[in-house]
C-alpha positions in Angstrom: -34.5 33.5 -7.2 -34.9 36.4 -4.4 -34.3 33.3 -1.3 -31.2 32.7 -3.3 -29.8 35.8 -3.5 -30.8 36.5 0.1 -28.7 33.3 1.1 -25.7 34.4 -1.1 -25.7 37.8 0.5 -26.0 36.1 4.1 -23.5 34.0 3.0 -21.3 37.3 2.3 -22.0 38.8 5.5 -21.2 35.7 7.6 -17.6 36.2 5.5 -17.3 40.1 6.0 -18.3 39.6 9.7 -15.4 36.8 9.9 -12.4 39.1 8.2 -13.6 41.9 10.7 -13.0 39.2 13.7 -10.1 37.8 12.2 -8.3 37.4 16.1 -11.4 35.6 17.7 -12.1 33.9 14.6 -8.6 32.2 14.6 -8.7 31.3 17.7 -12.5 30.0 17.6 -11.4 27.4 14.7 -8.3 26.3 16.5 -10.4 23.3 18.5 -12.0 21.9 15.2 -8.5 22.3 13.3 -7.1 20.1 16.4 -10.2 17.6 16.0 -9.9 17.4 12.2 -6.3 16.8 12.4 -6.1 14.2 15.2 -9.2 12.3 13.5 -8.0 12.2 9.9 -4.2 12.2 10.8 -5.6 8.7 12.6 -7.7 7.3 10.1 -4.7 8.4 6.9 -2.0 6.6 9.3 -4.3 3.7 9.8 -5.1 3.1 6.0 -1.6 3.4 5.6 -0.4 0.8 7.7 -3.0 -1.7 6.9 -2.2 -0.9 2.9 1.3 -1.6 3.3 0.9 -4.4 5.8 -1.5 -5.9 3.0 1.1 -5.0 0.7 3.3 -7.0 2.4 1.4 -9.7 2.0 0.5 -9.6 -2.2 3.5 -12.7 -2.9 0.1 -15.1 -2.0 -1.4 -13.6 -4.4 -5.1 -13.1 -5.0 -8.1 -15.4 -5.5 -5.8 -18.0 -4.4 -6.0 -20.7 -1.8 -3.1 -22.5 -0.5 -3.3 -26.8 1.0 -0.6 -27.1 3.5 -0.3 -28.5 7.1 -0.2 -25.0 9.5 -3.3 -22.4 9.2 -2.3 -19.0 8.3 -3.5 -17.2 11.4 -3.7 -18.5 15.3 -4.9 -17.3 18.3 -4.4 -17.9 22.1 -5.9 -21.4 22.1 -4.2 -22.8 19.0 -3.7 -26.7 19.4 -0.1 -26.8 18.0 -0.6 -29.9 18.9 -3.1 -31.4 16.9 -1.5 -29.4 13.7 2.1 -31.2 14.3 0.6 -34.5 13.3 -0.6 -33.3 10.3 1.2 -35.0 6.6 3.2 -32.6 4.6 1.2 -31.9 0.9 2.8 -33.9 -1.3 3.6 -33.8 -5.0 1.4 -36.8 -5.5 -1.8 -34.7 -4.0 -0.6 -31.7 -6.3 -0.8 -33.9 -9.6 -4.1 -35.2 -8.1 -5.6 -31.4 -7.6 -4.0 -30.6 -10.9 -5.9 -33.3 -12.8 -9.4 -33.1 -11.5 -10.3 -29.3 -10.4 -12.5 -27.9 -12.4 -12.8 -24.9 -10.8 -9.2 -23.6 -10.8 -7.0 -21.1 -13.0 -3.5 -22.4 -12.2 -2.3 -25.0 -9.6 1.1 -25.3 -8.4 3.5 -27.0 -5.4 5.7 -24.8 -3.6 8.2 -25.0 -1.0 10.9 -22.4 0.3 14.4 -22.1 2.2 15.4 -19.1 3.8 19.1 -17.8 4.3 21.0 -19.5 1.5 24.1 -18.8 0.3 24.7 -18.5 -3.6 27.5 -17.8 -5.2 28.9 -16.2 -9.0 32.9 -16.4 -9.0 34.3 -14.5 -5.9 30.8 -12.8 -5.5 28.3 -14.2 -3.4 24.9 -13.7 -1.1 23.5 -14.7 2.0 20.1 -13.6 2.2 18.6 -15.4 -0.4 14.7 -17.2 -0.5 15.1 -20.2 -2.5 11.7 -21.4 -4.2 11.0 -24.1 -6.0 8.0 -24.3 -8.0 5.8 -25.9 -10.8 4.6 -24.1 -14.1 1.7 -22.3 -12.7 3.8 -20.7 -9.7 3.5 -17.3 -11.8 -0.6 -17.6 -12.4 -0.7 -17.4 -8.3 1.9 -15.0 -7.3 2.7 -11.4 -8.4 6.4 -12.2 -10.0 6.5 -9.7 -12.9 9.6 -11.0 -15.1 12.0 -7.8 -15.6 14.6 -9.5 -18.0 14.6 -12.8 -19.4 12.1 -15.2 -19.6 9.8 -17.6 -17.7 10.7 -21.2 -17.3 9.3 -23.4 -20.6 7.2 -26.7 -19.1 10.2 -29.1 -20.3 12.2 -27.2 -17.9 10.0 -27.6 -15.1 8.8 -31.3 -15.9 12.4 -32.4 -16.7 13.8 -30.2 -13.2 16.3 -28.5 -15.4 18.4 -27.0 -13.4 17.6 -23.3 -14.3 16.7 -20.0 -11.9 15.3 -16.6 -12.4 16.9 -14.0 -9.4 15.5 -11.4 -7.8 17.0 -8.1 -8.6 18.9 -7.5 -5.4 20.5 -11.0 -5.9 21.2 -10.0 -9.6 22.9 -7.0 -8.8 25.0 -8.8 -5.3 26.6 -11.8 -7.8 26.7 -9.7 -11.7 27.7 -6.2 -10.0 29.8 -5.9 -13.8 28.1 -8.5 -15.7 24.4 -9.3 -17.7 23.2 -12.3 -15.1 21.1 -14.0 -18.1 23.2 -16.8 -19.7 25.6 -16.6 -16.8 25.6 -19.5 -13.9 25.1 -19.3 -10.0 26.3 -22.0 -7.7 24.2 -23.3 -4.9 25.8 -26.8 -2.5 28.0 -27.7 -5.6 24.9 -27.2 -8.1 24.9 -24.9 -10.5 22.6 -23.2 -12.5 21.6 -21.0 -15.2 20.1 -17.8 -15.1 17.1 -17.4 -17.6 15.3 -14.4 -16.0 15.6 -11.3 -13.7 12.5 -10.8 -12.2 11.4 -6.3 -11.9 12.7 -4.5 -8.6 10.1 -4.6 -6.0 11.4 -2.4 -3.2 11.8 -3.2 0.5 8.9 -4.7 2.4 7.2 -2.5 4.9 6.6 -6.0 7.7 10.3 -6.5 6.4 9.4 -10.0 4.9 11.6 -11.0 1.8 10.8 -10.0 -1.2 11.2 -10.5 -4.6 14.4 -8.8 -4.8 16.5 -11.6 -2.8 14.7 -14.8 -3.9 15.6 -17.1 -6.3 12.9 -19.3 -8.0 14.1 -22.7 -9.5 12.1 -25.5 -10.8 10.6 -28.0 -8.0 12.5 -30.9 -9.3 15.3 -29.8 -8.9 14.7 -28.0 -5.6 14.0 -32.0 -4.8 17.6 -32.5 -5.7 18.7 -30.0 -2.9 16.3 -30.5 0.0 13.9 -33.3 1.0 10.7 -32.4 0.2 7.2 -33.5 -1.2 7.4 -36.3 0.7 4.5 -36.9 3.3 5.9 -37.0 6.7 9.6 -36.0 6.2 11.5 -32.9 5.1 11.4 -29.3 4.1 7.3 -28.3 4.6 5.2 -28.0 0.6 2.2 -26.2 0.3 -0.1 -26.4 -3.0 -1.6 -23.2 -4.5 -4.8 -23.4 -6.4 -6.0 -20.3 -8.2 -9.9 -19.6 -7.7 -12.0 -17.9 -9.9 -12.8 -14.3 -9.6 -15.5 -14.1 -6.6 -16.1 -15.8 -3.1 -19.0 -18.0 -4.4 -16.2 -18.9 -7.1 -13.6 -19.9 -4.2 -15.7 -21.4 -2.0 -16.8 -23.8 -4.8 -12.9 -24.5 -5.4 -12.9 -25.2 -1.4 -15.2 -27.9 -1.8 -14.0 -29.3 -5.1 -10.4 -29.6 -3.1 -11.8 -31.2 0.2 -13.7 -34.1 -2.5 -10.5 -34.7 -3.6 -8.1 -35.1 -0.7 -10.5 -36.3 2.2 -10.5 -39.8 0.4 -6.6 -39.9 -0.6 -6.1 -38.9 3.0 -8.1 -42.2 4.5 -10.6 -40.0 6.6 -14.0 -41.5 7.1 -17.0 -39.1 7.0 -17.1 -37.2 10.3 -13.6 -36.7 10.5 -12.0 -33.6 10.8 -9.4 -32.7 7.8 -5.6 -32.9 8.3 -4.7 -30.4 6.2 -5.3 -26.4 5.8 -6.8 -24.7 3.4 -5.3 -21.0 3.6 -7.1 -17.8 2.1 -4.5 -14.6 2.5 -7.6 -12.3 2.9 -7.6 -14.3 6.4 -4.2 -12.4 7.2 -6.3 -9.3 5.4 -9.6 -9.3 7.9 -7.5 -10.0 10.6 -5.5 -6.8 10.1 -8.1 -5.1 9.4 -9.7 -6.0 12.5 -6.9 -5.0 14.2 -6.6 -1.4 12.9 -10.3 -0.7 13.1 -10.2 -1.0 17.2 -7.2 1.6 16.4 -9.6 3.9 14.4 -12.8 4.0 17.0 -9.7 4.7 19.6 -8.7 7.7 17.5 -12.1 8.5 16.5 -13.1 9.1 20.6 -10.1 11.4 21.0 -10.7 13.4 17.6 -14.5 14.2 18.8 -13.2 15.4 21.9 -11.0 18.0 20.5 -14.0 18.4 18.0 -16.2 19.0 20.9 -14.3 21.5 22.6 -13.8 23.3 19.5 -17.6 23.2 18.7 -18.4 24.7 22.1 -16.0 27.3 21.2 -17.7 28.1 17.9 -21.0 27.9 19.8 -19.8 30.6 22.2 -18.5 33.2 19.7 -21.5 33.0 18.2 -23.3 33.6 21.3 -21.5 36.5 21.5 -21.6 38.1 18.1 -25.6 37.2 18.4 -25.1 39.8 21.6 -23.2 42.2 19.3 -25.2 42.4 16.2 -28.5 42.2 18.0 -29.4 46.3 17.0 -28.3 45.3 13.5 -30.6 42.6 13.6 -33.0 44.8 14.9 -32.8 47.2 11.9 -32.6 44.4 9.6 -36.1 43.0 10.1 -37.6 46.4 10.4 -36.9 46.1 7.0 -38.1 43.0 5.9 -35.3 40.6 6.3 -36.7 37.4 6.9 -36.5 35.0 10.2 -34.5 32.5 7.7 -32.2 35.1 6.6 -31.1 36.1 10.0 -30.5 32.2 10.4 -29.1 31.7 7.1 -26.1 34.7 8.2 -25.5 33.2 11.7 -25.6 29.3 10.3 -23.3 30.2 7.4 -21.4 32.1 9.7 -21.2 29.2 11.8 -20.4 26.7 9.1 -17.8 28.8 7.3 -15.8 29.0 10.7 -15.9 25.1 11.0 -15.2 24.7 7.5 -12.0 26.4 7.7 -10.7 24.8 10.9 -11.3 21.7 8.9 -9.7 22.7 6.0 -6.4 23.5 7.9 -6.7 20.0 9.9 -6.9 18.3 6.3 -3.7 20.3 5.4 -2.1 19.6 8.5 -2.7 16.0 7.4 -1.4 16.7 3.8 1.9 17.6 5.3 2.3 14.7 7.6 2.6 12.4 4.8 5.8 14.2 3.5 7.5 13.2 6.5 9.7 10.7 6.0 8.6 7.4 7.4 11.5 4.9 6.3 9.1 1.9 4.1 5.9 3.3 5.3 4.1 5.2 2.9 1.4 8.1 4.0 -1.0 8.8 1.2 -4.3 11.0 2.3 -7.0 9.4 0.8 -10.3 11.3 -1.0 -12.2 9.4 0.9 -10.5 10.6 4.3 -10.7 14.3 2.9 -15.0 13.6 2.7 -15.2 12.6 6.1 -12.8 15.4 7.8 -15.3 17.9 5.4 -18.8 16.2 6.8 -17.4 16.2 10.1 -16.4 19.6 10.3 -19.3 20.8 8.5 -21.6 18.8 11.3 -20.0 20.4 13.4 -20.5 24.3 12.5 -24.1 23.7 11.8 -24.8 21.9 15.4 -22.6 25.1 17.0 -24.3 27.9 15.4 -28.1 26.3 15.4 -29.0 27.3 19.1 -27.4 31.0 18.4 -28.8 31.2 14.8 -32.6 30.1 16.1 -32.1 33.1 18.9 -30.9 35.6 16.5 -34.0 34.8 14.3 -36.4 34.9 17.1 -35.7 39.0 18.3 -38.3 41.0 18.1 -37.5 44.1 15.8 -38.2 46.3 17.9 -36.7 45.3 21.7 -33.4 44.7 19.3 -32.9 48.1 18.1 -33.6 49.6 21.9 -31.0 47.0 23.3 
């Protein structure tokens, strides 16, 4: 009980000694405020790009693998090449999948056009994503129905010649007007709107979103464009839901290379002609990307942070220099050697701690700053490390000048 109040009153005294300084102490936190700041202002403005860049990317949905012909991601020695001669997945191989995977929650062909026109009386739009789709389209992809209603299996088996809009496209071609019940046209088609699907807001990487696509059965997306078909057309990709879990998808993997290898004619030893696409592929390779960007930022925060902790070292130095009669008189008294560390160290500490805190609230403000789609959000977890970091820091600075204040002899203090 006594250490504890000794370390509360040195804790005090390292406060009282701090408002007395306040001009030296300002300027002694100013180098771990900059270090704080640049570190946490990097990792907050990395997070945030590579949420929003994932963001970007939630229409492929999770757990989800898709079949097609192209990989999702590259590099500088892609073969092209050997990808080009790849068949298109075709409705036949979907039915196929859809029939004998055990392992699967939903599976579903898809193909898209971008840039279409549609049109409602004199109103029309040009930007539209035109997907067409079976049943299970909204198992795989985030498509949260705002108005309206889903498609019904007749109308997908029978390619009923039905659509649910995005809410930009809903609000371009029924500025005056309900959209569900009413008719769009599309190359001399026409079809009914059943369902409006919830605003989703602009995309960060500016890909399309839900708000300008227009999702019609595949059928009849087959009645407008050639595709499905093995070597000819518009491109199809198949999306097979997983269950929860990597063990769970990589299971699913398996089950889908059984199944296609021998409907594809290759012999064992021969490599696949077809691609099976994970998104968190796009995912690791972002966040590969961004963590080079966060050691980068890292290196240039511990700078500042070590110019700032030489500063704090030095003040400390100092006040070691000033106080040293007090100290003096202090252990003629009885004060412990780990009180007289405990004041300098807290003293130490307190001084970091505050830089740090005003580089965290320099951080706080930088995400109201308007970024256009790019939102800033300072995580808890980015708050932990700028406190840790900065409280390092102060304890490192003030050790060497807390261990020599403890050290003084009583009695060559008070003469000094």
């Amino acid at each position: 009980m006594k250490m504890l109040r000794q370390l509360y009153e040195s804790f005090v005294f390292a406060f009282t000694a701090l408002k007395t300084n306040l001009l030296r102490t300002t300027l002694s936190l100013l180098g771990v405020t900059v270090g704080i700041f640049l570190i946490i202002a990097v990792y907050t403005l990395v997070d945030s790009l590579e949420r929003n860049i994932k963001d970007s990317f939630s229409f492929l949905g999770a757990d989800v693998v898709y079949v097609e012909k192209w990989p999702f991601v590259g590099g500088p020695d892609f073969p092209w090449w050997e990808y080009l001669k790849r068949p298109q997945a075709t409705y036949q191989e979907y039915e196929l999948l859809k029939e004998n995977l055990v392992n699967q929650s939903g599976v579903a062909i898809i193909s898209s056009v971008g840039s279409r026109t549609f049109k409602h009386g004199s109103n029309s739009i040009g930007t539209v994503n035109l997907t067409g789709s079976t049943y299970d389209y909204f198992k795989l992809q985030d498509t949260p129905i705002g108005t309206g209603r889903y498609f019904s299996m007749q109308e997908i088996e029978g390619g009923r010649p039905v659509a649910i809009i995005g809410h930009t496209v809903a609000t371009s071609l029924f500025p005056n007007e309900p959209a569900i019940g009413n008719e769009i046209k599309h190359r001399g088609y026409k079809f009914k709107v059943i369902g409006v699907m919830q605003e989703a807001g602009e995309s960060f990487l500016g890909i399309t979103s839900n708000d300008e696509k227009i999702i019609i059965p595949f059928k009849a997306f087959q009645k407008l464009y050639l595709t499905g078909s093995k070597y000819e057309g518009i491109g199809a990709r198949i999306g097979i839901g997983g269950v929860e879990g990597d063990t769970g998808l990589e299971q699913l993997i398996s089950e889908i290379k059984g199944l296609l290898r021998p409907v594809r004619g290759l012999r064992p030893g021969e490599k696949d002609n077809f691609s099976i696409n994970k998104p968190e592929a796009i995912a690791d390779m972002v966040s590969g990307v961004f963590g080079v960007v966060n050691v980068a930022g890292t290196i240039i925060g511990l700078c500042a942070i070590l110019i700032g902790g030489f500063g704090i070292a030095n003040i400390m130095f100092v006040t070691v220099k000033e106080r040293t009669p007090l100290i003096g008189i202090q252990k003629s008294l009885g004060a412990k050697n780990y009180v007289i560390l405990a004041q300098f160290l807290f003293e130490a500490l307190l001084l970091s701690l505050i830089g740090g805190f005003c580089g965290i609230i320099l951080v706080y403000l930088l995400t109201f700053v308007p970024l256009g789609s790019l939102e800033i959000i300072l995580t808890t977890k980015n708050i932990i490390i700028g406190v840790i970091i900065a409280s390092l820091t102060g304890i490192l600075s003030g050790l060497i000048p807390a261990a020599k204040a403890a050290k003084l002899d009583p009695v060559i203090a008070i003469r000094s």
